[in-house]
DOMI-543389 format. One record per atom (N, C-alpha, C, O, CB): residue number from 1; atom name; z, x, y. Coordinates in steps of 0.02 Angstrom, whole numbers. Atoms other than C-alpha are relative to their C-alpha. Glycine has a CB too. Example, Ala and Ser with C-alpha at 12.3 -4.5 7.8 and 13.67 -1.06 7.14 Angstrom:
// residues 2
(r 1; 'N'; (0; 45; -59))
(r 1; 'CA'; (390; 615; -225))
(r 1; 'C'; (0; 45; 60))
(r 1; 'O'; (33; 97; 59))
(r 1; 'CB'; (62; -50; 1))
(r 2; 'N'; (-3; -42; -59))
(r 2; 'CA'; (357; 684; -53))
(r 2; 'C'; (37; -39; 55))
(r 2; 'O'; (45; -14; 110))
(r 2; 'CB'; (-71; 20; 23))
This chain:
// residues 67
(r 1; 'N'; (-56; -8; 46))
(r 1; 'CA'; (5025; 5662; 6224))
(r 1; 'C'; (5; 74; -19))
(r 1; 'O'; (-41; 105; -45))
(r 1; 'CB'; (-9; -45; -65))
(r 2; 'N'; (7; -69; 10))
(r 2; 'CA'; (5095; 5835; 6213))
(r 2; 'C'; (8; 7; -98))
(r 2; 'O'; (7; -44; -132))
(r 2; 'CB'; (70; 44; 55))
(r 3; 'N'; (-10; -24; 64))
(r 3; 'CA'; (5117; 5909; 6030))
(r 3; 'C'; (39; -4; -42))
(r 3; 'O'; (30; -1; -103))
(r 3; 'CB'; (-2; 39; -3))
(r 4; 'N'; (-70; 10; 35))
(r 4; 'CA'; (5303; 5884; 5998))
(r 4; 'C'; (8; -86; -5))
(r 4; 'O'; (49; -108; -46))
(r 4; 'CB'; (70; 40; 51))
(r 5; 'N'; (-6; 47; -1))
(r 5; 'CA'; (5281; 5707; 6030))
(r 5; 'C'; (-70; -36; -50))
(r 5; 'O'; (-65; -91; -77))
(r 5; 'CB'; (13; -10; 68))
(r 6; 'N'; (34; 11; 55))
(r 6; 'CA'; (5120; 5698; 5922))
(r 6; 'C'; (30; 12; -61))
(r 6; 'O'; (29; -35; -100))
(r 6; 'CB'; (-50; 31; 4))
(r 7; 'N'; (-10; 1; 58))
(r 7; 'CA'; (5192; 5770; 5781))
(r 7; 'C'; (84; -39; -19))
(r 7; 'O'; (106; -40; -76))
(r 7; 'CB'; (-14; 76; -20))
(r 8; 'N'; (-43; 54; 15))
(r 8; 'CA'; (5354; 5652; 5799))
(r 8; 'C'; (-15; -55; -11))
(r 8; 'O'; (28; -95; -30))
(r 8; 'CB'; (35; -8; 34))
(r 9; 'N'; (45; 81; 10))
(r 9; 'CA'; (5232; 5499; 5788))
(r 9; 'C'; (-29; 5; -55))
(r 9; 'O'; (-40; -48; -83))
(r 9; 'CB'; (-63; -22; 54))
(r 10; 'N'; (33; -12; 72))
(r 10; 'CA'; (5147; 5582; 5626))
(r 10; 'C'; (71; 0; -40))
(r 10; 'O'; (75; -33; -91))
(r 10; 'CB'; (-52; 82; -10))
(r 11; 'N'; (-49; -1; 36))
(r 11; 'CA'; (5311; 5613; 5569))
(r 11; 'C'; (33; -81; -9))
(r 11; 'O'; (35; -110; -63))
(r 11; 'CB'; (43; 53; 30))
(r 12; 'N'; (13; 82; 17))
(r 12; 'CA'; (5357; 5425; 5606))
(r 12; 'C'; (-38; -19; -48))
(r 12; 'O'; (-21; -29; -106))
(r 12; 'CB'; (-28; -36; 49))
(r 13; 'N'; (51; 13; 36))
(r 13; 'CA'; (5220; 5387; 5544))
(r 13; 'C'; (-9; 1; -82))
(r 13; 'O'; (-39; -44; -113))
(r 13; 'CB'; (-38; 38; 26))
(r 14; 'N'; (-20; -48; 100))
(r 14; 'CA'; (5251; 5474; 5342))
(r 14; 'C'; (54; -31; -7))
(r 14; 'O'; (64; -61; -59))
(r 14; 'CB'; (22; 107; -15))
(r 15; 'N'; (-54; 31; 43))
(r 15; 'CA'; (5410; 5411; 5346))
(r 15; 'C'; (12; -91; 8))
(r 15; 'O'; (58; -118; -22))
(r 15; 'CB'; (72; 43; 23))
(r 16; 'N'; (25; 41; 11))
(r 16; 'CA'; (5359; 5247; 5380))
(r 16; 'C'; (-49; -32; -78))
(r 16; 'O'; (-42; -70; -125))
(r 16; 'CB'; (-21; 11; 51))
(r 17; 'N'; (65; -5; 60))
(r 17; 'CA'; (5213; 5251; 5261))
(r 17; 'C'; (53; -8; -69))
(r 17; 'O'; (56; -56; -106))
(r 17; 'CB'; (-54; 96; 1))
(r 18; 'N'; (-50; -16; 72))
(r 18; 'CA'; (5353; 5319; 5117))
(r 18; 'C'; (26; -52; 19))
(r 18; 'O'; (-11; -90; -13))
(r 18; 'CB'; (55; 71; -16))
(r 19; 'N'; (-34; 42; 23))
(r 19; 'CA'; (5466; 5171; 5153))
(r 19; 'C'; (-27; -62; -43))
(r 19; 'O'; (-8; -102; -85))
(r 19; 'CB'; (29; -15; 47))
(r 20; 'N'; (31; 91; 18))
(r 20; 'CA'; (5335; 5043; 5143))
(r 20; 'C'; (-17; 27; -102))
(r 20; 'O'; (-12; -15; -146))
(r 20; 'CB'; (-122; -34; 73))
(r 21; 'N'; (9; -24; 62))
(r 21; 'CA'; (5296; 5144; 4970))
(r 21; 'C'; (51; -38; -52))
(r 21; 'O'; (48; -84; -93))
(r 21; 'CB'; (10; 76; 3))
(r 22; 'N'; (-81; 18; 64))
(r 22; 'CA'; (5489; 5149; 4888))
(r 22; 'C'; (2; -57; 7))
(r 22; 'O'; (17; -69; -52))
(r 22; 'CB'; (90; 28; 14))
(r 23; 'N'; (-14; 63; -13))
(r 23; 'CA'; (5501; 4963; 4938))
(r 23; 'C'; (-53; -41; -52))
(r 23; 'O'; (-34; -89; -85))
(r 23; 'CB'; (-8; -15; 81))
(r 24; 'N'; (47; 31; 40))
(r 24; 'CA'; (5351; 4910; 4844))
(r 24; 'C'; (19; 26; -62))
(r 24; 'O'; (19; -21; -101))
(r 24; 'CB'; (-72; 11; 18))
(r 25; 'N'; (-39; -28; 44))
(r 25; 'CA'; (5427; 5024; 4705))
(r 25; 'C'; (17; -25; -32))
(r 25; 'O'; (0; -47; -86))
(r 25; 'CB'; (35; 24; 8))
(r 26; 'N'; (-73; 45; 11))
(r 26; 'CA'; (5592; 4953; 4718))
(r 26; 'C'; (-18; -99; -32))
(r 26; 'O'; (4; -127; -83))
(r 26; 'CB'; (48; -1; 105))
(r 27; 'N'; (-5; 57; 42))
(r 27; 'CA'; (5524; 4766; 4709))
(r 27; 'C'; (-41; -6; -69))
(r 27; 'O'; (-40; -50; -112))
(r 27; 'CB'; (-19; -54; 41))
(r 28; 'N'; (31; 3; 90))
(r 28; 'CA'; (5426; 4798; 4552))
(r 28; 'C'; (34; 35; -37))
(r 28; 'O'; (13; 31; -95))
(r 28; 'CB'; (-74; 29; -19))
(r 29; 'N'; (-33; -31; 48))
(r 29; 'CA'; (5550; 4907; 4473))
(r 29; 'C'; (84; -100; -4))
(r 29; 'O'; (123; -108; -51))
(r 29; 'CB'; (30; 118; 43))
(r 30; 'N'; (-48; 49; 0))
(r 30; 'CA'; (5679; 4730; 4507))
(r 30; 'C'; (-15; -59; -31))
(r 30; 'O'; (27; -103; -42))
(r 30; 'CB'; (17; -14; 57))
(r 31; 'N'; (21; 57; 64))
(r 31; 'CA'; (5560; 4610; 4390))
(r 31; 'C'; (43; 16; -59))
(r 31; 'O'; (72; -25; -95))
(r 31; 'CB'; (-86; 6; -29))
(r 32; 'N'; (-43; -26; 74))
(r 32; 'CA'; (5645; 4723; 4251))
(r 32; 'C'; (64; -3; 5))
(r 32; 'O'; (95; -18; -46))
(r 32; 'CB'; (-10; 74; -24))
(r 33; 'N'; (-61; -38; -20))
(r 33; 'CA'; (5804; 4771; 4332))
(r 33; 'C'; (48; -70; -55))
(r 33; 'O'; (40; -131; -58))
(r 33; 'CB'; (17; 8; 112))
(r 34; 'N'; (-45; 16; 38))
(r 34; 'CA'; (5940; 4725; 4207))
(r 34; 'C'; (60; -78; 38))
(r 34; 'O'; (78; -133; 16))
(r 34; 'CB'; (35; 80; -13))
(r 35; 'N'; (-37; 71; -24))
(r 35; 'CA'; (6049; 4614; 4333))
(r 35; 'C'; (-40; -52; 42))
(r 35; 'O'; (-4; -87; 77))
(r 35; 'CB'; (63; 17; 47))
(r 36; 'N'; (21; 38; -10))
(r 36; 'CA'; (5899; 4507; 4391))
(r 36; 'C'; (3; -60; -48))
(r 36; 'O'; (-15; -61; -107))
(r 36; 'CB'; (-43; 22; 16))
(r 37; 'N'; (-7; 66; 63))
(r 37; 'CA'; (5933; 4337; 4311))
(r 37; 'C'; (-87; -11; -32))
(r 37; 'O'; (-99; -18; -92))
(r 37; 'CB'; (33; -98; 51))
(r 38; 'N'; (64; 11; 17))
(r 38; 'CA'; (5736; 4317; 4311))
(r 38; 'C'; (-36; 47; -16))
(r 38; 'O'; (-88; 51; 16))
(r 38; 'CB'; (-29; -26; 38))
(r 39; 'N'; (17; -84; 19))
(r 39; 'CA'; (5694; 4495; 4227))
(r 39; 'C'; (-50; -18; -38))
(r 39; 'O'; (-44; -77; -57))
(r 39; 'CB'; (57; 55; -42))
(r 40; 'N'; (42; 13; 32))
(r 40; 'CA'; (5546; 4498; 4134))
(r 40; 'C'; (5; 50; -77))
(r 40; 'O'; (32; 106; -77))
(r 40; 'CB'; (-57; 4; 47))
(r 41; 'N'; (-31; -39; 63))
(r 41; 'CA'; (5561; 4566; 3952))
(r 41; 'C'; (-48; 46; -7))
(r 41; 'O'; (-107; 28; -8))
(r 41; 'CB'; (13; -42; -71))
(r 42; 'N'; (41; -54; -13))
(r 42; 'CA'; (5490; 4730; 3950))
(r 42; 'C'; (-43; 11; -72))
(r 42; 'O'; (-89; 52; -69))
(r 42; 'CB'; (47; 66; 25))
(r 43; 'N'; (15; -18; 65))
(r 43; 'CA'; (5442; 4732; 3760))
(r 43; 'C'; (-47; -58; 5))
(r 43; 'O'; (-104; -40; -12))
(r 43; 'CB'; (59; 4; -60))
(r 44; 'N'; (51; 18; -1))
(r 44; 'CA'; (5347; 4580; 3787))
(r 44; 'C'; (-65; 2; 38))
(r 44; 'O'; (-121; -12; 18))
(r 44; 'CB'; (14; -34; -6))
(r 45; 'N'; (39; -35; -67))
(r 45; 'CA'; (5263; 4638; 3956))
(r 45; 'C'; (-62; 53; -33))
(r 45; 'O'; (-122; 52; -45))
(r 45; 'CB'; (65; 54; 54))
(r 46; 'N'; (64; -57; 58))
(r 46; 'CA'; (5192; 4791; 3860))
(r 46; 'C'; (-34; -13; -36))
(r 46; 'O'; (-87; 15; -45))
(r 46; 'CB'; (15; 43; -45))
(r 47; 'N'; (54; 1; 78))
(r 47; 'CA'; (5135; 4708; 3700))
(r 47; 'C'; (-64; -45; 51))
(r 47; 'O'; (-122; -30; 60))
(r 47; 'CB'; (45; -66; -99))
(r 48; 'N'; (53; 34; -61))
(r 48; 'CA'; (5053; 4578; 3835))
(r 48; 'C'; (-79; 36; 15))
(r 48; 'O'; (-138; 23; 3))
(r 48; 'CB'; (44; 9; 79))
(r 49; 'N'; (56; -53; -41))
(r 49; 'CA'; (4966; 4729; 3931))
(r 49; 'C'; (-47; 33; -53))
(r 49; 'O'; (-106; 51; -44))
(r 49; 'CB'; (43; 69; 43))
(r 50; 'N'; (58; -33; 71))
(r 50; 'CA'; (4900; 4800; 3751))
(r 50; 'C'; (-41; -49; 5))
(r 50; 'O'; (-99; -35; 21))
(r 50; 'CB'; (29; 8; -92))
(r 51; 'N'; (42; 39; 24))
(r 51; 'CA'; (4834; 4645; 3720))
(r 51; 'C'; (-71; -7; 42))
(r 51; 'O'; (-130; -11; 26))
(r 51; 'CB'; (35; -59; -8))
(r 52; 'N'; (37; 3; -56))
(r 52; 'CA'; (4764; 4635; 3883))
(r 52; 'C'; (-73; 76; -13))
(r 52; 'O'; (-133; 64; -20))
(r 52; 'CB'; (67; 12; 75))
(r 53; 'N'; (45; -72; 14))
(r 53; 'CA'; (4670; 4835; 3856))
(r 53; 'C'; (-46; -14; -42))
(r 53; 'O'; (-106; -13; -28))
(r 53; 'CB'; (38; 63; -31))
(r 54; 'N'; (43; -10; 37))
(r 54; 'CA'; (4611; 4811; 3702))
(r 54; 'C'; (-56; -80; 1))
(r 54; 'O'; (-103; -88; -38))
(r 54; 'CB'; (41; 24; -68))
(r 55; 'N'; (51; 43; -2))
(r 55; 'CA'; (4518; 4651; 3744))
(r 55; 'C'; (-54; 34; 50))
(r 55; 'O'; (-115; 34; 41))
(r 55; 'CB'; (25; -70; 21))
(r 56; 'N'; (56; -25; -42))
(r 56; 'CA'; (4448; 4743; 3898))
(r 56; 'C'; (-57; 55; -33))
(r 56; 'O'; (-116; 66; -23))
(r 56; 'CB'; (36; 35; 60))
(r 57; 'N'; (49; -65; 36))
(r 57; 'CA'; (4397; 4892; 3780))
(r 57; 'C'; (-55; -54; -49))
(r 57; 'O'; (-116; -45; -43))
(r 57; 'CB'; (62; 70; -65))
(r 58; 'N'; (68; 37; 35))
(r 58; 'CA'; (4300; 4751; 3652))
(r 58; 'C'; (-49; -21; 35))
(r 58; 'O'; (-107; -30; 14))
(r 58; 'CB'; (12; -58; -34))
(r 59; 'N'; (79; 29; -76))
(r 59; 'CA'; (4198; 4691; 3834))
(r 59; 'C'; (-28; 72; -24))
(r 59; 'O'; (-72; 75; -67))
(r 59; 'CB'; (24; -8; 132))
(r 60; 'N'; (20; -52; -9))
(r 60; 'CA'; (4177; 4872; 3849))
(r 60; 'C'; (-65; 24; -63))
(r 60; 'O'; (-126; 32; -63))
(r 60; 'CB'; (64; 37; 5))
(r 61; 'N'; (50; -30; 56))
(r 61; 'CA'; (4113; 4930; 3687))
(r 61; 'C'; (-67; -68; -2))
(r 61; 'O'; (-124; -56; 17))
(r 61; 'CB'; (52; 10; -94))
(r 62; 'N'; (61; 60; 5))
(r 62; 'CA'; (4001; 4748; 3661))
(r 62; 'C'; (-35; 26; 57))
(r 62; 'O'; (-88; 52; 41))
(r 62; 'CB'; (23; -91; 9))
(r 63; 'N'; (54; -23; -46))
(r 63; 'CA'; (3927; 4799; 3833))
(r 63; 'C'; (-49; 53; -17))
(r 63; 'O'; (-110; 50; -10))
(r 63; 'CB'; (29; 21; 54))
(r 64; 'N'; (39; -60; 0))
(r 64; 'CA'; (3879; 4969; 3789))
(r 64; 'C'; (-31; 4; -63))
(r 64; 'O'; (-60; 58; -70))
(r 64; 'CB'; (39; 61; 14))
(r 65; 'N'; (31; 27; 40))
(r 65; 'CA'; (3812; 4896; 3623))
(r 65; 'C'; (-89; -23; 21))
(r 65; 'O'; (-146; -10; 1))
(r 65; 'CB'; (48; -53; -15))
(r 66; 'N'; (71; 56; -9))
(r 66; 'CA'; (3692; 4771; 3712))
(r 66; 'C'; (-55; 57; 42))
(r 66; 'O'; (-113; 42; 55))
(r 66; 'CB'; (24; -92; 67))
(r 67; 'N'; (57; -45; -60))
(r 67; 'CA'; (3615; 4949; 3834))
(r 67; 'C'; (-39; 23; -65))
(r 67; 'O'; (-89; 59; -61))
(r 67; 'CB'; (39; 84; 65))
């Protein structure tokens, strides 16, 4: 494989890579997206994910309690 045809297969290659990226993006930016009938409510999502943190941080600290 000469050089121009390597770096058209790397270049494939990146812009491949980036689509599969924006696409994974795109369907997680479309849980929220305003005209999905099945949108997920972003205010409860967040308080959710707090809830979620600060339980991981009470494992956390109790762990580093019990060393």
């Amino acid at each position: 494989m000469d050089l121009e045809s390597r770096n058209k297969s790397e270049e494939r290659i990146d812009l491949i890579n980036e689509m599969v990226f924006l696409t994974g993006l795109q369907e997680k930016l479309w849980k929220y997206h305003p005209n999905n009938k099945d949108k997920v409510d972003v205010v409860n999502e967040y308080a959710q994910l707090q809830m979620d943190i600060d339980g991981i941080e009470r494992k956390i600290e109790k762990l580093n309690k019990a060393d």
